[in-house]
N, C-alpha and C positions, 0 to 999 in steps of 0.2 A: 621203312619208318624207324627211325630212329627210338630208341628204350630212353625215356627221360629217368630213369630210375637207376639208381648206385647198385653194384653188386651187391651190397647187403639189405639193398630194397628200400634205402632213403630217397627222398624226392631228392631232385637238384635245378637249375637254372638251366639256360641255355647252355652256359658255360661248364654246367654240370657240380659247382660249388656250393654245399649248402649252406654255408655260412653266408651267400650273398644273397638267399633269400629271408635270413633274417634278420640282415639290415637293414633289408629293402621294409619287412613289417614295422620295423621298430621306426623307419624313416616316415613310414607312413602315421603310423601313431602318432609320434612328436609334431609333424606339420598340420593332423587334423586338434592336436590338442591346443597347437599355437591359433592356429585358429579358431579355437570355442573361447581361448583365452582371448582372443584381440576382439571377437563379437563381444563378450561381455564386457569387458572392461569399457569396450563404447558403449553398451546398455548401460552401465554407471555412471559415464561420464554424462550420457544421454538424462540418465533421470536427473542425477545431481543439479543436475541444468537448469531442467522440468524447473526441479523441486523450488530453487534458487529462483527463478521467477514468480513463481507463486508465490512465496513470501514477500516478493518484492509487489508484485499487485497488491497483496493484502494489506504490507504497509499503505501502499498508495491508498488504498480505500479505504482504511480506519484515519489516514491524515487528512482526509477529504472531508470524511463527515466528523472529523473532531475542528476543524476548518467551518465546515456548516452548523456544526454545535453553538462553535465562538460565534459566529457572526451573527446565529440567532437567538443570542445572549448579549451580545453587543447591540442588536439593534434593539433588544426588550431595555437593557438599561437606557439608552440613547432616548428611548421612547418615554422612562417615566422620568427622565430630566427634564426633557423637553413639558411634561406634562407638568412637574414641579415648577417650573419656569414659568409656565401660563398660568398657573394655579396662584404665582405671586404677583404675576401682574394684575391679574385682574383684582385681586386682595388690594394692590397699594391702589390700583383704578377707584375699588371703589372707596377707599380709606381717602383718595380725593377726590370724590362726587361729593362724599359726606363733608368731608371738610368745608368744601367750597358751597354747598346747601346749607350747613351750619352759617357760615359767614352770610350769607345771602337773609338766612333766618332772623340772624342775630342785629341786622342792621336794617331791615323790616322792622324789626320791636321797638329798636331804640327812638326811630321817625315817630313813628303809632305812641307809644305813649307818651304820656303828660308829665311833660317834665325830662330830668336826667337822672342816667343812675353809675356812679361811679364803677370805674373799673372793679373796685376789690370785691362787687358784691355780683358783680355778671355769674359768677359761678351758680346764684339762685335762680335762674334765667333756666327755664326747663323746654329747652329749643324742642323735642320732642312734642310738645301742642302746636307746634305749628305745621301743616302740612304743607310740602311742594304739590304746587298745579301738575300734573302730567302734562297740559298742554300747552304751560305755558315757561314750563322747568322754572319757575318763580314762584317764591311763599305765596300762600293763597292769603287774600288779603282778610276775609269773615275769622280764616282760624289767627292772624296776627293781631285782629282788632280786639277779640275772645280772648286771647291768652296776655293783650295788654290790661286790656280792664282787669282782668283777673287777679295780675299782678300789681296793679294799681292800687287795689281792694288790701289784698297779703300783705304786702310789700310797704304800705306808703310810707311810713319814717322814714324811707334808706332813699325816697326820691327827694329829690333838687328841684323844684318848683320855682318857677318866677315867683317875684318879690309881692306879696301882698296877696295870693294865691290862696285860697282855703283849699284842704284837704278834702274829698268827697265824704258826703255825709255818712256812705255805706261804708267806710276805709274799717277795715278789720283792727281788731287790736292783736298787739302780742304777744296774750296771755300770760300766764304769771309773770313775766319777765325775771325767770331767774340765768337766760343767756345773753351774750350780748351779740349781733351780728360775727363780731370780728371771733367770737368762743366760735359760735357755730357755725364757720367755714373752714375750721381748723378740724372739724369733727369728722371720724367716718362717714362714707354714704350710709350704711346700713341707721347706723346711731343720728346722723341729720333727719334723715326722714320720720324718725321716731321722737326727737325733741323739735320737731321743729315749730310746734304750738308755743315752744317756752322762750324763742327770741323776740328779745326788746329790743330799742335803740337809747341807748344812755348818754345821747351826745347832747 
């Protein structure tokens, strides 16, 4: 059996060199160090990676629901345009139902009473006594016949009678007569309604 040991009692190699067993340690060091070094450095690259995805999902998923945000912001405004839109139509719809019932009103009165009554004085004309038929979307004929006499009564200076014509015996007068038709149509509603005992006709 061969003495692996130096005359002065140092270990040695095969070759019996001790210098070549501590290159051999220090070889061994440096490649298991290259190696914890090249495991980590891919552990870094590895999370860096990770990491760089995640943020990248997370944008994805805050631009998604800021995406669903707007469109259910878009669709609420979308919704009360449209709602505004219908809200004006039916507004101008019924701004001509009325109109066209006014018209319908106002030419029921003028047949029904006795006599004519000039343009400039239709604004005394209180279309509101006469009702539409539901059934028949046509003025009801008892409320045009009621709110001509009536006006007939009120009114009668300012009508145009056939030639020779008496006035009905019940014709209202016009109280003190200190307005004259053409004053009080020039007047406020509020201020008409309140003088309207004091028009005469001074023609």
């Amino acid at each position: 059996m061969t003495d692996s040991t130096s005359p002065s009692g140092t270990p040695q190699n095969a070759s019996g060199n001790p210098e070549s067993i501590t290159e051999n340690k220090d070889s061994v060091a440096y490649e298991t160090y290259r190696k914890v070094l090249g495991e980590k450095k891919k552990r870094d690259e590895e999370l860096a990676a990770a990491k760089q995805r995640l943020e990248e999902l997370e944008r994805l998923q805050k631009e998604q629901e800021e995406t669903k945000l707007k469109e259910k912001e878009d669709f609420k405004t979308l919704l009360q345009l449209r709602e505004q839109e219908l809200n004006e139509s039916k507004q101008k719809l019924q701004t001509l139902e009325t109109d066209i019932n006014d018209g319908k009103k106002l030419n029921a009165f003028l047949k029904a009473i006795n006599g004519t009554v000039d343009n400039h004085y239709l604004s005394l004309v209180d279309l509101d006594k006469i009702v539409i038929d539901p059934n028949t979307n046509m003025p009801d004929e008892n409320s045009v016949m009621a709110f001509a006499k009536e006006f007939e009564q009120t009114y009668s200076k300012i009508i145009d009678r056939p030639s020779g014509q008496k006035l009905p015996n019940n014709a209202a007068s016009f109280g003190n007569g200190s307005l004259t038709v053409e004053e009080w149509t020039k007047l406020p509603l509020k201020e008409k309604k309140a003088r309207l005992s004091e028009v005469v006709n001074k023609h």
